[in-house]
Structure formats: C-alpha cells, structure tokens
C-alpha positions, 0 to 999 in steps of 0.5 A: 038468385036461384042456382040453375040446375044442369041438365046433364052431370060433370061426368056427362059433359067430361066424357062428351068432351072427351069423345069429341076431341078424340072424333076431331083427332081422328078425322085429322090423323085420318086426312093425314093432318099432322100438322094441324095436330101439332100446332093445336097439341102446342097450343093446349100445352101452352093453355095447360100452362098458364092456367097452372102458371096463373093458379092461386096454390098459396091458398090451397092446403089439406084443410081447405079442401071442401067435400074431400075426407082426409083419410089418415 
C-alpha cells in the first residue's frame, strides 16, 4: 500500500492547532467563562497523564532514536 502523501507538513498542522485552541481559549476568557476553562484545563491534564502513564519508556533508549544524531 502506497503511503499517502499529506497535503500540509507537521509544523503546519501543529501551529494550525495551536492557533485554534488558543482562539477557543480566548472566546471563552472572553465570555468570562472560567469554568468551563477549568473543567477542560483538568481534562487535558488527566489525558496528558495517561498518555505518559501508558507510554512504552522500557524500549526507548539513546540507540534506538531513529533520525536524531547523537552529538557527544
């Protein structure tokens, strides 16, 4: 099967994110919703979380790092 090619690079879809949230963050600060602010701050968090709670770190070491140079 052919790898599909993106259209836009990593860079462009992180900050395009990054801009988003930050839109949605400020419609709320703006409409005074600090509530709602917390409850998705505490959510995030506990995602952040598990997603390190559940990460594989047993198989990464400093010789399996694929495309990074070792600078020594």
């Amino acid at each position: 099967m052919a790898e599909k090619i993106s259209r836009y690079s990593r860079r462009t879809k992180a900050l395009f994110w990054l801009v988003l949230v930050g839109v949605i963050i400020g419609i709320l600060v703006g409409y005074q919703m600090f509530s709602v602010l917390y409850v998705l701050a505490t959510i995030g968090l506990v995602a952040l979380l598990l997603v390190v709670g559940f990460a594989d770190l047993e198989k990464v070491g400093r010789d399996n790092i694929e495309g990074f140079a070792i600078r020594e």
